[in-house]
C-alpha positions in Angstrom: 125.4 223.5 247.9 123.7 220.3 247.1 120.8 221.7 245.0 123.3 223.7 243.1 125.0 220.8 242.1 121.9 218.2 241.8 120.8 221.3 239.4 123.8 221.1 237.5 123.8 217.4 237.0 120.3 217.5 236.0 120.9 220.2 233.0 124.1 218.0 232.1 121.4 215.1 231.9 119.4 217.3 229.9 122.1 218.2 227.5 123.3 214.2 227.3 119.5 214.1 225.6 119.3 217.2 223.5 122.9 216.2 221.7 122.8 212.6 221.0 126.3 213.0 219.6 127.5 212.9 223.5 124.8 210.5 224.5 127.0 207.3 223.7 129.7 208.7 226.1 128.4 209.3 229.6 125.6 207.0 231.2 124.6 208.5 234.1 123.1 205.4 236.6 119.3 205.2 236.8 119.0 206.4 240.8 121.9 209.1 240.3 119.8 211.9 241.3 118.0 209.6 243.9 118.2 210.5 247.8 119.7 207.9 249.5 119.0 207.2 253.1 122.6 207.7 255.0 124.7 205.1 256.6 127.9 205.8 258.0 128.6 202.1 258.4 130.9 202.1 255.7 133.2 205.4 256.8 135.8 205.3 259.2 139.4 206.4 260.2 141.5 204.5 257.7 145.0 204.9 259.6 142.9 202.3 262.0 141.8 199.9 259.7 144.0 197.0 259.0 142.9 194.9 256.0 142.4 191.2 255.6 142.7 191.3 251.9 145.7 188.8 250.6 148.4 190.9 248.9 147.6 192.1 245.3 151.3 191.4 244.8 151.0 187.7 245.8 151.0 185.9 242.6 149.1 182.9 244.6 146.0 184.7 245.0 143.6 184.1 242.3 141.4 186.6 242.3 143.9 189.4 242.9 142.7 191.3 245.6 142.4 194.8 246.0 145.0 196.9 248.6 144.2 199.7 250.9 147.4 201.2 250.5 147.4 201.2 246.6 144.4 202.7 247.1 145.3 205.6 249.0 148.4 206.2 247.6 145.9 207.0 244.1 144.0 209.0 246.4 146.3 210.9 247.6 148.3 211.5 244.4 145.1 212.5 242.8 144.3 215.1 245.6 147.9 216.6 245.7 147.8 216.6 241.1 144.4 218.3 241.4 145.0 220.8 244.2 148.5 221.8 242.0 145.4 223.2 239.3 142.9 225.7 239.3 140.0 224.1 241.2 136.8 225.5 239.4 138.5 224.7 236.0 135.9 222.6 234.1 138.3 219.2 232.6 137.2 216.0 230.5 134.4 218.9 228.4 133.8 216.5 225.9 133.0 213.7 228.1 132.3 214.0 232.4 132.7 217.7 232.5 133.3 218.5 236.3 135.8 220.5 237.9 138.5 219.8 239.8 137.3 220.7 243.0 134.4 218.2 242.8 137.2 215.3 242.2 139.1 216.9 245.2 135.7 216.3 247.1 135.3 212.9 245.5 138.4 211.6 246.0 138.9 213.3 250.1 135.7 211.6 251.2 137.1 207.9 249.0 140.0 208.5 251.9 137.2 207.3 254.7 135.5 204.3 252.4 136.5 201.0 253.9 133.5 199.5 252.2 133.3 197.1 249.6 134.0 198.6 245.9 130.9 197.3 244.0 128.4 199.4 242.5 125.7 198.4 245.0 127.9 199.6 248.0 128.8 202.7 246.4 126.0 204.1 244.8 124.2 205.2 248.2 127.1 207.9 248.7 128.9 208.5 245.5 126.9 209.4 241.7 128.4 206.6 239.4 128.5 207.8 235.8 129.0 205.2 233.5 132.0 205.1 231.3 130.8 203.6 227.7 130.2 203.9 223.7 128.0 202.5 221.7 125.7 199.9 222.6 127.8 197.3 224.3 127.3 199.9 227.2 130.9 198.8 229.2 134.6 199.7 228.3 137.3 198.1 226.9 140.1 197.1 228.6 143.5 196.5 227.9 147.2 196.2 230.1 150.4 198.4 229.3 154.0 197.7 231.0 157.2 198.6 231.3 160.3 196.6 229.3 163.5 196.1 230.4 166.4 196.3 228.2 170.4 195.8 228.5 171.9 199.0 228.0 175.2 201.3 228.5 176.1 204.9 228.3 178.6 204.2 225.7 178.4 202.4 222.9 180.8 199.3 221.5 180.7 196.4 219.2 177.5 194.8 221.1 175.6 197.9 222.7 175.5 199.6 219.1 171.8 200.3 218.9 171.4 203.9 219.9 168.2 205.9 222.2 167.7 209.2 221.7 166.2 212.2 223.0 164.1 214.7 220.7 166.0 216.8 217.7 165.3 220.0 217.0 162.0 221.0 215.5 162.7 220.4 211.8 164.4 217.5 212.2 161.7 216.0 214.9 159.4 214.4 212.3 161.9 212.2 210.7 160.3 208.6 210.2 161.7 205.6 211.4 163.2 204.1 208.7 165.0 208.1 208.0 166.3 207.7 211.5 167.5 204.0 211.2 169.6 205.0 208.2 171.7 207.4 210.3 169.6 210.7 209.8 169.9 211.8 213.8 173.7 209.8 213.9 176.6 211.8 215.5 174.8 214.9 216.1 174.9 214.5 220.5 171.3 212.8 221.0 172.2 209.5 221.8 171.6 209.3 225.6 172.6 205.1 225.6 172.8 202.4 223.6 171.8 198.7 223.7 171.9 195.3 222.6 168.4 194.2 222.2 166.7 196.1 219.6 163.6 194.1 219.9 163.3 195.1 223.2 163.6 198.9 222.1 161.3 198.4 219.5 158.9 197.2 222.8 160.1 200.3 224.6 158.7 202.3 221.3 156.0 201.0 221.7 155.0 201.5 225.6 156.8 204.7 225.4 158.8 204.3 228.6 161.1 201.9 229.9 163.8 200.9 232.0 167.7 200.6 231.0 169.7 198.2 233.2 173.5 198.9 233.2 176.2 196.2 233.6 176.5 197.9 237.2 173.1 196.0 237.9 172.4 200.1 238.1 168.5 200.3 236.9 167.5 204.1 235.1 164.1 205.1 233.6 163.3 206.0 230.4 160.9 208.9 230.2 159.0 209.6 227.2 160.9 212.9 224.9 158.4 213.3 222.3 157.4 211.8 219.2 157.5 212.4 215.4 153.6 212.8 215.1 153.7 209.5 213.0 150.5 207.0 213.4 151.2 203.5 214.8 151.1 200.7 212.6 151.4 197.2 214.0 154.5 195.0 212.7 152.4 191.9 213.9 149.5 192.7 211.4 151.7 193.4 208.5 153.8 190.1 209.5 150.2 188.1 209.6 149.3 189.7 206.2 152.3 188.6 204.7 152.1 185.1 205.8 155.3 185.3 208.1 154.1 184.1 211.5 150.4 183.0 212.7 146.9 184.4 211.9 146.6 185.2 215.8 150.8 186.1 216.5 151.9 186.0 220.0 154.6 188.6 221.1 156.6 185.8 221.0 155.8 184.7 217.9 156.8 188.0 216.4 159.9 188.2 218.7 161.0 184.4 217.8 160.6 185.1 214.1 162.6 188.2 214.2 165.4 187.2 216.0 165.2 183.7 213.1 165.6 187.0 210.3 167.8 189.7 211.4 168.4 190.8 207.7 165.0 191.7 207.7 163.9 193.4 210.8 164.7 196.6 209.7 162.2 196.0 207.1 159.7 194.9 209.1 160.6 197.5 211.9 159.9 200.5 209.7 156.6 199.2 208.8 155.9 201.3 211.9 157.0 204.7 211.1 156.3 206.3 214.5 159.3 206.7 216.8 159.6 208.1 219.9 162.5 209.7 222.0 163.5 209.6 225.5 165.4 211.2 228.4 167.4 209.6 230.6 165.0 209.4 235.0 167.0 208.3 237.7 164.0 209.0 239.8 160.9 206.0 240.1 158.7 205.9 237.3 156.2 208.3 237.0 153.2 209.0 235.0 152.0 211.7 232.5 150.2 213.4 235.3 153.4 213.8 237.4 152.1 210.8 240.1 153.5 208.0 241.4 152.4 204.5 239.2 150.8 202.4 240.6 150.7 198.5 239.8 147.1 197.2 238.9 145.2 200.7 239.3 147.1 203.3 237.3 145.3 203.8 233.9 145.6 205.4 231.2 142.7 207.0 229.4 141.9 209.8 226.9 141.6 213.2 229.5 139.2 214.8 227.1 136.7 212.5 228.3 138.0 210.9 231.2 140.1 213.9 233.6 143.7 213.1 235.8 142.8 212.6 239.1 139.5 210.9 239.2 138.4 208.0 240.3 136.6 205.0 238.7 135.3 201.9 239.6 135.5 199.2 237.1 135.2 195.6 236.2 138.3 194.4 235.3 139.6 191.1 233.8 141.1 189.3 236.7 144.3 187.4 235.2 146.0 184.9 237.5 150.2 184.3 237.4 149.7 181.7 234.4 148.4 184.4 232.1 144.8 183.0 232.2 141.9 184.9 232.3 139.5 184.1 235.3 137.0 186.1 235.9 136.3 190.1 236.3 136.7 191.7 239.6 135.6 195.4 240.7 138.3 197.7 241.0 139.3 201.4 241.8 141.6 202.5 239.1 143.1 205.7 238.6 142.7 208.0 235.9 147.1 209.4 236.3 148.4 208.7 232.4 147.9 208.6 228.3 148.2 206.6 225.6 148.8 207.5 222.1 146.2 204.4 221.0 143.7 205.0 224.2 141.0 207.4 222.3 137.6 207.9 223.7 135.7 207.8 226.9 135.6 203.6 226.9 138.7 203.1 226.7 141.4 202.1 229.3 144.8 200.5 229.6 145.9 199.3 232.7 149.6 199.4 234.0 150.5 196.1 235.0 154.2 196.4 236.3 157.8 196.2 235.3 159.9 193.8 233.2 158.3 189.9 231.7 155.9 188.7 234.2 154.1 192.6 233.7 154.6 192.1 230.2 152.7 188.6 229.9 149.9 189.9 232.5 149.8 193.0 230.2 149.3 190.7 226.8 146.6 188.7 228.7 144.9 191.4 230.3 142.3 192.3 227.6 138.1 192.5 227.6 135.4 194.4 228.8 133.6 195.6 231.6 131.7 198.2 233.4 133.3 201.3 234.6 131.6 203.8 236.7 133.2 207.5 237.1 132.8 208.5 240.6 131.8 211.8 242.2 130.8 212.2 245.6 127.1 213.7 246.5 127.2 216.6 248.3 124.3 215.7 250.4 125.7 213.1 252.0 128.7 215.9 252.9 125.8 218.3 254.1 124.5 215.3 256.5 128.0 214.7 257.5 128.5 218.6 258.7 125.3 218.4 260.9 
């Protein structure tokens, strides 16, 4: 078993130098096909082992440490998304190219780690193939969130700005500014209405959200669809224009549009891409059907980068004043998309619900090395001995 797959890794390598075109995507590290000598000093029963990490919810602890059970709640969601899918099916072709069954393994023997999550700790039982493009050779990372807006199921004077689920086909690819003059009006799509449409132009843009009722009652957004429109960022067209700063804030942008109300329309269809929505009652969830998890879900292109691996990275480490101090490793899980996050170096991590998330998700931007991991199956021979 493990010469068949050292084998296959080494012909992957092989191919990574016969078609440059991939070779900017996977970095495979230099002692990947190295035999390590075995230690089980970092393997035990985890439903034994208590932590003395602080809280990663603690917004005292600067740096934000990592959780256990964050950690296997990823593990386990990724074991229960892959086993749901065929596992010799090759994912992520155009960038790792394993099969599901190898990130089963991977992600089964992660369930027993209670070592540290560094490269150098890791690397002795797991192959760590870097995540990059280009010749910066680390990834680039950025924090998605998810708004909360007023909202109701019926409209009135206030609550008169509607949310709706997808049209039929032909009418599906409507812009923005077609739908904002009434094109989708009265035809049984709204599914609520609110009284913030800044904050709906937010939830556009994250492409989920959550609708708080007068009742206190909280529901989910869950993302309908889109019209196949490209994103176009309001705050670049506002900078060109000479309407707010040269480096806009959201709340800049948000302060200047609630100053101009006669003209956010204008400003709003400057975007044309619009998405639709249906009404969750059940906790968020992510494109892959898991569970999302605060500080280690992440969203990633799955043509490079598959749903239900695992990656170690070095994340920015942002404390509870928005500041930027430092970079910390980090298992993250691979569990949703991103209409903007394209290639194999790119990630966006979910930072939580409603404004502290959203000013933790603004701040959380920079780069860092991340490591796709896959376990060796020596180490599992050794361990069957």
């Amino acid at each position: 078993m493990s010469n068949q797959h050292v084998v296959k890794l080494l012909l992957c390598g092989a191919c990574l130098t016969l078609f440059p075109g991939h070779a900017d995507h996977i970095n495979p590290s230099a002692d990947r096909y190295g035999y390590q000598t075995l230690s089980l000093g970092s393997f035990a029963d985890t439903k034994n082992y208590q932590s003395t990490s602080s809280d990663f919810s603690n917004n005292n602890t600067e740096p934000e440490a990592i959780r256990p059970w964050q950690i296997r709640l990823g593990l386990k969601s990724a074991i229960s998304y892959l086993k749901r899918n065929n596992p010799n099916k090759t994912v992520a072709r155009k960038g790792v190219n394993v099969t599901n069954q190898e990130l089963i393994d991977t992600a089964n023997i992660l369930l027993d780690w209670y070592g540290d999550y560094t490269p150098e700790a890791m690397r002795e039982h797991f192959y760590l193939q870097q995540l990059y493009r280009g010749n910066l050779n680390k990834s680039k990372f950025t924090g998605y969130y998810t708004p909360i807006i007023s909202a109701q199921l019926h409209p009135d004077d206030e609550y008169r700005y509607p949310i709706y689920r997808s049209p039929s086909f032909e009418k599906s690819h409507l812009s923005r500014s077609e739908i904002a003059a009434g094109a989708l009006m009265n035809q049984g799509l709204e599914i609520a209405w609110t009284n913030d449409p800044i904050g709906l132009f937010y939830i556009h843009i994250q492409g989920s959200g959550i609708l708080k009722l007068p009742s206190g009652k909280k529901i989910s957004l869950k993302f309908d669809g889109s019209n196949n429109k490209a994103y176009k960022s309001i705050a670049s067209y506002m900078k060109k224009e000479g309407l707010i700063a040269s480096n806009p804030s959201r709340n800049e942008v948000k302060k200047w549009l609630d100053n101009h109300p006669d003209k956010m329309d204008k400003v709003f269809n400057i975007n044309p891409r619009f998405i639709y929505f249906t009404l969750n009652e059940k906790n968020t969830t992510t494109a892959s059907g898991t569970p999302i998890i605060t500080g280690h879900t992440v969203a990633v292109d799955t043509n490079y980068i598959p749903f239900g691996a695992v990656i170690l990275a070095e994340v920015p480490v942002i404390n509870s004043r928005g500041q930027a101090v430092g970079n910390e490793w980090r298992l993250l899980f691979p569990q949703d998309r991103g209409n903007a996050i394209t290639g194999p170096a790119r990630m966006d991590i979910y930072t939580g619900i409603g404004e502290a998330a959203r000013e933790k998700a603004n701040s959380l931007t920079g780069y860092g090395r991340a490591y796709l991991l896959l376990n060796k199956p020596l180490f599992d021979d050794a361990m069957a001995v």
